[in-house]
C-alpha positions as a LaTeX table, in Angstrom:
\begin{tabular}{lrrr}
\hline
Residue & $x$ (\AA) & $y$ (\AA) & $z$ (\AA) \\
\hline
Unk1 & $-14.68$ & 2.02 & 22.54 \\
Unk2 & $-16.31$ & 5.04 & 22.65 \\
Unk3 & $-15.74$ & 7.86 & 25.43 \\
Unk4 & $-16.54$ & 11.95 & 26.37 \\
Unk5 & $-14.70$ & 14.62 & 24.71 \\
Unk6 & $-15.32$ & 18.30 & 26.19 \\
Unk7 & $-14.56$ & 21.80 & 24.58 \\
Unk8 & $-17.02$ & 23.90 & 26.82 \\
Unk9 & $-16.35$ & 27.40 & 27.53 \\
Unk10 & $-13.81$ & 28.77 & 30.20 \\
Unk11 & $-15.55$ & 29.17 & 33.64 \\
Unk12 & $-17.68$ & 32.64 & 33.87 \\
Unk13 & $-17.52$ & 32.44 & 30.73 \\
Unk14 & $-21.17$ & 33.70 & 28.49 \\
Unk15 & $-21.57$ & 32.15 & 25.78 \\
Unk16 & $-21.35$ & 35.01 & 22.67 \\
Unk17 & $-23.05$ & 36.59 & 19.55 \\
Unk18 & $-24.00$ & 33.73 & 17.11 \\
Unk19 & $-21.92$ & 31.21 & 19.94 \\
Unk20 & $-24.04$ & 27.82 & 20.53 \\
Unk21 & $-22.47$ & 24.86 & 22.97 \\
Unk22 & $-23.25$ & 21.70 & 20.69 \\
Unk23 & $-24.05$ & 18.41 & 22.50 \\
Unk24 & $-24.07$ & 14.82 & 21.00 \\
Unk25 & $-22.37$ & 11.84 & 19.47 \\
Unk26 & $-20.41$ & 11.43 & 16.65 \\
Unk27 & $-21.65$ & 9.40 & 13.66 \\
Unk28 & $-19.32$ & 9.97 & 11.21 \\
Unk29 & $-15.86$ & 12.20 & 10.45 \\
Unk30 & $-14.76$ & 13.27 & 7.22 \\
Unk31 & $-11.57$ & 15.11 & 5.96 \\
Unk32 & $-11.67$ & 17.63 & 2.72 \\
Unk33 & $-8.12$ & 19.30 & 2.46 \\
Unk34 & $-7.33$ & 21.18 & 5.87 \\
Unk35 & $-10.60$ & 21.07 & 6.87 \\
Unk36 & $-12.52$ & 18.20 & 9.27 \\
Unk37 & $-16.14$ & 17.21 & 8.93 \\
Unk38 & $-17.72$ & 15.74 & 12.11 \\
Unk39 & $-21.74$ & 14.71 & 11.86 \\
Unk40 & $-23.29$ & 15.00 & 15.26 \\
Unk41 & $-26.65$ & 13.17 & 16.27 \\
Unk42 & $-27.48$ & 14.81 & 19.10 \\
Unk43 & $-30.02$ & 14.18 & 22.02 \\
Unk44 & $-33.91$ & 14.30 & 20.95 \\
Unk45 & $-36.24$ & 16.27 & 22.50 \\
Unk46 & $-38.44$ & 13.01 & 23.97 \\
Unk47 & $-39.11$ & 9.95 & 22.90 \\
Unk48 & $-41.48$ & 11.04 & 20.52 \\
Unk49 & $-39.51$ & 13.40 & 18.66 \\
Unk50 & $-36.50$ & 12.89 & 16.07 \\
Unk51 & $-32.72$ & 13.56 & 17.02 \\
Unk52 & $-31.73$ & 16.50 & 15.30 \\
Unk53 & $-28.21$ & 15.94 & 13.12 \\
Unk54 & $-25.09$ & 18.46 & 12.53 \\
Unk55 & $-22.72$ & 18.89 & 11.01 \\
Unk56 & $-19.25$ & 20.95 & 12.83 \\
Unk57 & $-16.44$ & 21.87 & 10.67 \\
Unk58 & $-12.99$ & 22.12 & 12.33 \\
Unk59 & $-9.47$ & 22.02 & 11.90 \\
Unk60 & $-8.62$ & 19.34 & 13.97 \\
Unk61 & $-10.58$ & 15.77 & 14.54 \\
Unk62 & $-13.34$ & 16.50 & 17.63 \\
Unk63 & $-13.18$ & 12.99 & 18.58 \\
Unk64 & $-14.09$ & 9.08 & 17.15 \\
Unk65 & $-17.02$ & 7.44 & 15.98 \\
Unk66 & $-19.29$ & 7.14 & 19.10 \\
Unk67 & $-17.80$ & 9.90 & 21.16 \\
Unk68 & $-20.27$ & 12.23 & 23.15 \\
Unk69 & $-18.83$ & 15.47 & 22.74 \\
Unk70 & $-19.92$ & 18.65 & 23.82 \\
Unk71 & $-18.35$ & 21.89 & 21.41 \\
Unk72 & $-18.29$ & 25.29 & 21.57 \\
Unk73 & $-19.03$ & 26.67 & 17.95 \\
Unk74 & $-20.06$ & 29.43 & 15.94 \\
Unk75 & $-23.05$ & 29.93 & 13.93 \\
Unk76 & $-22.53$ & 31.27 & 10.24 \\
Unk77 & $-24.21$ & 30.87 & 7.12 \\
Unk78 & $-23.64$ & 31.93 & 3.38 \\
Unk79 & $-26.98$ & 32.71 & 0.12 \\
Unk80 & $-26.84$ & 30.30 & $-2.52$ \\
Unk81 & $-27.64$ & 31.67 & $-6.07$ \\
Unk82 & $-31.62$ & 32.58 & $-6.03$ \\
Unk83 & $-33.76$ & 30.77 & $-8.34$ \\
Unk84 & $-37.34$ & 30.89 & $-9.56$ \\
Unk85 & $-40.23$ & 29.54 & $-8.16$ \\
Unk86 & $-43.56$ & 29.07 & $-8.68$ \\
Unk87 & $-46.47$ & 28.79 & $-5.39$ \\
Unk88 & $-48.42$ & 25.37 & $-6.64$ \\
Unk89 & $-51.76$ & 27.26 & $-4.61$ \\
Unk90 & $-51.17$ & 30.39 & $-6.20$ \\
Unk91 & $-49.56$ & 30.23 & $-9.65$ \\
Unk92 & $-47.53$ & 33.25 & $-8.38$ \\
Unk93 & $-43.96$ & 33.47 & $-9.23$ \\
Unk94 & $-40.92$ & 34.07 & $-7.01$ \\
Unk95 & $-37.28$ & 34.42 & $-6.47$ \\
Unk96 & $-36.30$ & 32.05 & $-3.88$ \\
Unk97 & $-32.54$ & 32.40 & $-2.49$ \\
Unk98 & $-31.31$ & 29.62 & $-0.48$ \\
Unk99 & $-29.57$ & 29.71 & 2.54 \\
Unk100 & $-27.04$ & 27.20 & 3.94 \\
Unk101 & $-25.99$ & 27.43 & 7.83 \\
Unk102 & $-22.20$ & 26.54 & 9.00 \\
Unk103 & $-21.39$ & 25.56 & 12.55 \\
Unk104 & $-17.77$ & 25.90 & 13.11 \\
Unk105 & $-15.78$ & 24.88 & 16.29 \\
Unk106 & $-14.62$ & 27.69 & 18.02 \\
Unk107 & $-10.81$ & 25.71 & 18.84 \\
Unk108 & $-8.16$ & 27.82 & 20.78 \\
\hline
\end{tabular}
């Protein structure tokens, strides 16, 4: 059975710095020691584009498999170790340095 979970923001509320309301349904939860994993498929663009997938870390479960939730998060982000690389048009040589973005649920 699957049903509507909501975590918007108070009324009057504006959303913040780095804040993003997240819309969609959940395809799969995960737990890793005090921390939950939700994926998120959320709505595509039209019918010619592709869903885009998330993933929102929390502390508590956001809801069950093929819930539409909508979640206020935050919007971090951390460099993974840079590594070199080499331009296959140019033959010229780089330091790439990854990034990987977080989206946390902002929970009260």
């Amino acid at each position: 059975m699957s049903g509507t979970a909501t975590a918007e923001p108070k009324a009057g509320r504006q959303l913040g710095y780095n804040q993003v309301l997240v819309r969609g349904r959940i395809e799969e939860y995960r737990r890793h020691g005090n921390t939950s994993y939700t994926r998120i498929l959320c709505p595509a663009a039209d019918e010619y584009s592709r869903p885009q997938t998330m993933e929102i870390r929390s502390k508590t479960r956001l809801g069950q498999k093929g819930d539409t939730i909508t979640q206020l998060c935050v919007v971090g982000g951390y460099t993974r170790k840079a590594f070199r690389a080499t331009d296959k048009e140019t033959g010229e040589t780089m330091m790439v340095t990854p990034v990987d973005q977080t989206v946390d649920a902002l929970e009260d």
